[in-house]
C-alpha positions as CSV (number, residue, x, y, z in Angstrom):
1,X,109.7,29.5,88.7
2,X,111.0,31.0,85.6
3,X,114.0,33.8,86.7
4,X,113.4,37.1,84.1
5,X,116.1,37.9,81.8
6,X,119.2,39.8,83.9
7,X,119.9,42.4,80.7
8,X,117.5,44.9,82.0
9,X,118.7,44.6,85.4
10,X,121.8,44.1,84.8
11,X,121.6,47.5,82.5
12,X,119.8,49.5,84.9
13,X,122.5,49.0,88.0
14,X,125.4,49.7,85.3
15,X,123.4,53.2,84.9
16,X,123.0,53.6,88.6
17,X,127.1,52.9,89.3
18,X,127.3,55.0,86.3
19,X,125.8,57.9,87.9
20,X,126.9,57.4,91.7
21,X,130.7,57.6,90.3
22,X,130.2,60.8,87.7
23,X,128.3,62.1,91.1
24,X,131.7,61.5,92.9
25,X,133.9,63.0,91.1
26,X,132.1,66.0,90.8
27,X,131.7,65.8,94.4
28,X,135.6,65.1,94.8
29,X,136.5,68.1,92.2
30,X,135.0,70.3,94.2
31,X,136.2,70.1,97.5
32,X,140.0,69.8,95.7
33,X,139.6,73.1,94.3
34,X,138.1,74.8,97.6
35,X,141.0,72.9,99.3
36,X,143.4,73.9,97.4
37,X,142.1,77.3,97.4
38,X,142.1,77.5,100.9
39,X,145.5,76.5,101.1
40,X,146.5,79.2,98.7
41,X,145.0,81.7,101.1
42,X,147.0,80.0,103.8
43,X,150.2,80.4,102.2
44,X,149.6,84.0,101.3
45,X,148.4,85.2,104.4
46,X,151.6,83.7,106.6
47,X,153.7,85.0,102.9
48,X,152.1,88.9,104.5
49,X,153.8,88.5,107.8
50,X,157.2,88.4,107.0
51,X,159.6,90.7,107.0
52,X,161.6,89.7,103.3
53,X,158.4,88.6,101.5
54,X,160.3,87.1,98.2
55,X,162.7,85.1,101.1
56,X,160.3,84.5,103.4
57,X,158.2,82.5,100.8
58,X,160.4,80.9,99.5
59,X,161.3,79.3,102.6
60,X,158.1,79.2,103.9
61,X,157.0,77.2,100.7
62,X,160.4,74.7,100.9
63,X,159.5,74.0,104.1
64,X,155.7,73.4,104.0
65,X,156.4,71.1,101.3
66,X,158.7,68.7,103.2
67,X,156.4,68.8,106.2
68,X,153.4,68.1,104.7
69,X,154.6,65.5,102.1
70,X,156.5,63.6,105.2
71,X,152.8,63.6,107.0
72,X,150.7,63.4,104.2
73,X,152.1,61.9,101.1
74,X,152.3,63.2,97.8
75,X,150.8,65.7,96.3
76,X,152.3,69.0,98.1
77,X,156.0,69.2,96.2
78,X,156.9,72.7,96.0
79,X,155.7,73.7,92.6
80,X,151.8,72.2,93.5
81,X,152.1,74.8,96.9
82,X,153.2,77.5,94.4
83,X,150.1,76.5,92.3
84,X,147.8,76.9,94.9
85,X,149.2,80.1,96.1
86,X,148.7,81.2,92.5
87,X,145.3,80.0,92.5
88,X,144.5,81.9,95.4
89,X,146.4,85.3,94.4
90,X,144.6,85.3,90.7
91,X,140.9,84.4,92.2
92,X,140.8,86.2,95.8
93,X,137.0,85.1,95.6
94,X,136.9,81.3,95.4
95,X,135.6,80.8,92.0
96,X,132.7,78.6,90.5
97,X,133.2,74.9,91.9
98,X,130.2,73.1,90.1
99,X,132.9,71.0,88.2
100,X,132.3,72.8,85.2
101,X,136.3,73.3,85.6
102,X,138.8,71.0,86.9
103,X,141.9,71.7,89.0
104,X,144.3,71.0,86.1
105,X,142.3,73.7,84.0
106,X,142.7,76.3,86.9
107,X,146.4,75.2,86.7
108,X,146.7,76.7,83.3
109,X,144.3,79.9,83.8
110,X,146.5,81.0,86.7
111,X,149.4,81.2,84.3
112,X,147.9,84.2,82.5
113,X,149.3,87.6,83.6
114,X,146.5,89.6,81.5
115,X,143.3,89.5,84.0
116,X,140.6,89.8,81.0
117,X,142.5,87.4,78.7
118,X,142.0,85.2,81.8
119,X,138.3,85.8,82.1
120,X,137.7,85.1,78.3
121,X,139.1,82.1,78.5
122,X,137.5,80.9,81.8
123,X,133.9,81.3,80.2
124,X,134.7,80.1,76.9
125,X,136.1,76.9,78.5
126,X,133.1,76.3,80.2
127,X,131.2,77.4,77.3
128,X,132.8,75.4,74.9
129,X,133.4,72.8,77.2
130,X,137.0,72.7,76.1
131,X,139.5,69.6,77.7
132,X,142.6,70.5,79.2
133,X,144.3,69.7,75.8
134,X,141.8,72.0,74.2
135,X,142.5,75.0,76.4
136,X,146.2,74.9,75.7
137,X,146.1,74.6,72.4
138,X,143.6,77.7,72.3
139,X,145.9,80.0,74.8
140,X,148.9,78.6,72.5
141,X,147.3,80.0,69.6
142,X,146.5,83.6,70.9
143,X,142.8,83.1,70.3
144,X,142.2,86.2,72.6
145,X,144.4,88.6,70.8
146,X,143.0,87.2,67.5
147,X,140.0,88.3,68.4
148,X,140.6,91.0,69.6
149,X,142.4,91.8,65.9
150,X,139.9,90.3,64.1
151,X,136.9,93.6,65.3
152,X,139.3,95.8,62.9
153,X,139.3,98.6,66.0
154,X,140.5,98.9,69.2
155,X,138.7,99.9,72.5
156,X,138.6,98.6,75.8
157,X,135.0,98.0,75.6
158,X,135.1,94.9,73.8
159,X,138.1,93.7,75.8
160,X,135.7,94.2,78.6
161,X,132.9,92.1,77.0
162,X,134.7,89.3,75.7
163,X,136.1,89.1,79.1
164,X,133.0,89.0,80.8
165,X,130.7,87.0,78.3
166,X,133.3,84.8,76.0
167,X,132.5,85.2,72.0
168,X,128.6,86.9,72.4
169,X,128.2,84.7,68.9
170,X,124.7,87.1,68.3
171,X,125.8,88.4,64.6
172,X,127.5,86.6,61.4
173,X,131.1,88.1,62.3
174,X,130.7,87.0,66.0
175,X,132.4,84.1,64.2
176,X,135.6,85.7,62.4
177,X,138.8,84.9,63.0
178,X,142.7,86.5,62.0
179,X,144.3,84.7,61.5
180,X,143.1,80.7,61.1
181,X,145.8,78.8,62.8
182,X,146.0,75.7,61.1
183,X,149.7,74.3,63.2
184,X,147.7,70.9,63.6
185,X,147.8,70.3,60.4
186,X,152.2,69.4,60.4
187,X,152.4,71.9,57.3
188,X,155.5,73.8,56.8
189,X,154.7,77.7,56.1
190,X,157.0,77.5,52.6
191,X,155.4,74.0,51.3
192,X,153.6,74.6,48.5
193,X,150.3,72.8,48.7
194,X,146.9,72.3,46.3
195,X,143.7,73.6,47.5
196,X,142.3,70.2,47.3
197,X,145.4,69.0,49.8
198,X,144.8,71.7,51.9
199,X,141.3,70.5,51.9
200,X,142.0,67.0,52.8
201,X,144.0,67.3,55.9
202,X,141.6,69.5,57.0
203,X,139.0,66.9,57.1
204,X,141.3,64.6,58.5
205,X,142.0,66.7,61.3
206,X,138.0,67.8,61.6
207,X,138.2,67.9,65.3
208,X,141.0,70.2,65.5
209,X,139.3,72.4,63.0
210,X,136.4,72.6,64.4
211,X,137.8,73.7,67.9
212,X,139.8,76.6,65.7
213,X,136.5,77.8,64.0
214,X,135.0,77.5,67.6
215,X,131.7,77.1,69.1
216,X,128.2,75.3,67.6
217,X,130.0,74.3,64.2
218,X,129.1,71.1,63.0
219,X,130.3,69.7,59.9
220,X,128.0,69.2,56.9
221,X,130.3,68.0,54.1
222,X,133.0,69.0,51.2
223,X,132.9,69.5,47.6
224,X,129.1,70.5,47.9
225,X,127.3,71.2,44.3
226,X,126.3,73.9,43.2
227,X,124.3,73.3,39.9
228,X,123.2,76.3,37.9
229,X,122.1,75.9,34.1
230,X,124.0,73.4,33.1
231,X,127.4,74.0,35.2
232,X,128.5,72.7,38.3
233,X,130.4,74.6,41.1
234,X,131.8,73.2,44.3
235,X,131.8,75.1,47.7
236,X,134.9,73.7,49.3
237,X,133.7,73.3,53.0
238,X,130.2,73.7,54.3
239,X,129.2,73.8,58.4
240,X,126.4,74.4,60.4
241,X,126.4,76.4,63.5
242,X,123.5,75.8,65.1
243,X,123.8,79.0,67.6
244,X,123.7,81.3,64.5
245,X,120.8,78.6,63.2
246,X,123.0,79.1,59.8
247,X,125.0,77.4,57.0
248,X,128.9,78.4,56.9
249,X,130.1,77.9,53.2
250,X,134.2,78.2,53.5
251,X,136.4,78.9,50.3
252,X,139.7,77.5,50.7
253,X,142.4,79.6,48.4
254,X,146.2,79.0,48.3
255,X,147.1,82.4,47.0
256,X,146.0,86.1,48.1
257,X,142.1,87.7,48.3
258,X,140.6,88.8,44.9
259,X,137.9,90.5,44.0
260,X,136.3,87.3,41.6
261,X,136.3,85.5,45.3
262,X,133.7,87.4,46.2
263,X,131.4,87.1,43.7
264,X,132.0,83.7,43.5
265,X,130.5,83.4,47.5
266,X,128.0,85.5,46.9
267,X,126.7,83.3,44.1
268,X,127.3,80.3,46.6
269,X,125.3,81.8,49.5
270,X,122.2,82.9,47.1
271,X,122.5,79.2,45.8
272,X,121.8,77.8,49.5
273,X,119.7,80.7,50.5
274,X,117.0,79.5,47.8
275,X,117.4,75.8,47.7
276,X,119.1,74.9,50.6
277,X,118.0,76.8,53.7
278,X,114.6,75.6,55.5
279,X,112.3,77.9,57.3
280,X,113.9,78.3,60.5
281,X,117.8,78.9,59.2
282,X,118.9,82.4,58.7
283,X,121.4,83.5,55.8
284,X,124.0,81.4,55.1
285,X,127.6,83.1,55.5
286,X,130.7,83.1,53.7
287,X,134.3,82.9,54.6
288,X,137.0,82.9,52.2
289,X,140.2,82.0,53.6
290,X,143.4,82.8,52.2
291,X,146.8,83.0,52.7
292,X,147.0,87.0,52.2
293,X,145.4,89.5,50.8
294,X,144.8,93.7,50.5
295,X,142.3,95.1,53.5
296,X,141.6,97.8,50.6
297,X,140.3,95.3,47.7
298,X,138.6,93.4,50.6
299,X,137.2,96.2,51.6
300,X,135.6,97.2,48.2
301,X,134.9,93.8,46.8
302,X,132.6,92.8,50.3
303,X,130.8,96.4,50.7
304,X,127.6,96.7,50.1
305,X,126.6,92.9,49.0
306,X,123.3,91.9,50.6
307,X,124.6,88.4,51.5
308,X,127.4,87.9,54.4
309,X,130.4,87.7,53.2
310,X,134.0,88.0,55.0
311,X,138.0,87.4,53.9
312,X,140.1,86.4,56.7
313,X,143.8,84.8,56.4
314,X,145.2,81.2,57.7
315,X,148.5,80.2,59.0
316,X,150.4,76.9,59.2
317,X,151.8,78.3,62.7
318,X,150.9,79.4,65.5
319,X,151.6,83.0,65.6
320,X,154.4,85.2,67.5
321,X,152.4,86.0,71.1
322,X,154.6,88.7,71.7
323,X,153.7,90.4,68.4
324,X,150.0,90.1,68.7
325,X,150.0,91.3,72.3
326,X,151.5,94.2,71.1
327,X,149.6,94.8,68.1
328,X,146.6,94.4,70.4
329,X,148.2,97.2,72.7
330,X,148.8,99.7,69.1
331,X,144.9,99.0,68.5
332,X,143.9,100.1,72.7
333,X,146.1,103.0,72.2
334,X,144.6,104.5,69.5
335,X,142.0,105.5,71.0
């Protein structure tokens, strides 16, 4: 008797060990977070009873740590007891534990003074479905403040929302950004660099850039024609985001915002609009990024076009947290 070939077989209890682990450590990830949690709660309820709270837990957390690591092993020094405390103190209701989030995410959320900043970036790490890496780099970069800077007012009501629902991405300049941070890239801020330079690294840092332009952007290409009558034009950079269902045409400049720019887009996004665009997209949008510009010329040069079209500025650093905080804090108390 002929034995059948062991491929299939062999491919379908790979699958099966596949799933049984991912199962696992889901499994596993969720009862170390509700552990960890409940130690937290632990440590802050024996923390209540005692009579010097700063000394008391202090001691109570050196000692806890010796115990337990003599009992159990590793794992409980006395910074991981002061993580779970934290943990516990900054979620008093024992968050989601589906595994959408790992411990070593909740590690770096629990750092974050600010409540609501904390809640933005919560849901726009599950969201997004950002790494551990990923989430640094975006609290690094003040993406919550830039945001925040980026509406052009201040009230507490879209503090509030982004807190509670991440970037809504429902509207063209649900996708804006100010600045760009671009600190990825290794470029010192007074190097003089070509558009078409600028351009390159981009591409070869595409997964950095796409994490900085943020969700559903998928990258369709550079240097894309543009042939009307018999001259050719480039747009720069072009993406898809596919929750906007839209094309994203970005204009890379070296020097400050000028009113040609936008006419220049605007010819770009009718372009795509007509040829480009099937049935189901919606109008294309256009960004021009630059390295400064006046609010005033922007202001005149983008009114009233029938196509979306926004300016917004990039950086080659990450910018000063302390400064945008309190720029954020100026825009709140204006009201």
């Amino acid at each position: 008797m002929e034995l059948m070939p062991l491929s299939p077989i062999s491919e379908e209890i790979r699958h099966l060990i596949a799933d049984a682990r991912a199962s696992a450590a889901l499994e596993l990830n969720s009862r170390l977070i509700k552990t960890y949690w409940e130690i937290g709660r632990i440590i802050v309820e024996h923390e209540q009873n005692g009579s010097v709270k700063a000394q008391y837990g202090a001691r109570l957390l050196s000692e806890l740590s010796k115990e337990l690591t003599r009992e159990l092993g590793r794992g409980f020094s006395r910074s991981n007891l002061q993580s779970m405390r934290n943990f516990y103190l900054a979620y008093p209701n024992l968050p989601d534990t589906s595994g959408k989030l790992s411990w070593s995410h909740y590690c770096e959320l629990i750092n974050m003074p600010d409540s609501d900043a904390r809640s933005f970036y919560e849901k726009e790490c599950i969201l997004a479905r950002w790494s551990v890496r990923e989430l640094k780099r975006q609290i690094n970069s003040s993406l919550f403040e830039r945001l925040l800077l980026s509406e052009g007012k201040g009230n507490k009501e879209t503090v509030l929302a982004l807190a509670r629902e991440g970037i809504a991405m429902a509207q063209p300049q649900d996708i804006l950004r100010d600045p760009y941070v671009f600190e990825f890239l290794g470029v010192r801020e007074d190097k003089p660099m070509l558009e078409k330079d600028l351009e390159r690294k981009l591409i070869r840092h595409i997964e950095d850039f796409l994490l900085e332009l943020g969700r559903g952007f998928m990258f369709a290409g550079s240097q894309q024609r543009v042939t009307l009558g018999n001259q050719h034009y480039y747009v720069d950079m072009v993406f898809y985001n596919k929750i906007l269902k839209a094309y994203v045409l970005l204009d890379l400049k070296m020097d400050e915002f000028r009113a040609e720019h936008a006419g220049q887009m605007n010819m770009y996004l009718n372009y795509f609009k007509t040829e480009i665009n099937e049935d189901t997209d919606n109008p294309p949008i256009g960004i021009i990024l630059c390295r400064s510009g006046s609010d005033i010329v922007a202001e005149y040069a983008l009114g009233g076009l029938s196509n979306q079209v926004f300016a917004s500025r990039y950086v080659y650093y990450i910018p000063d947290k302390e400064q945008l905080a309190c720029e954020v804090k100026s825009l709140l108390n204006e009201e």
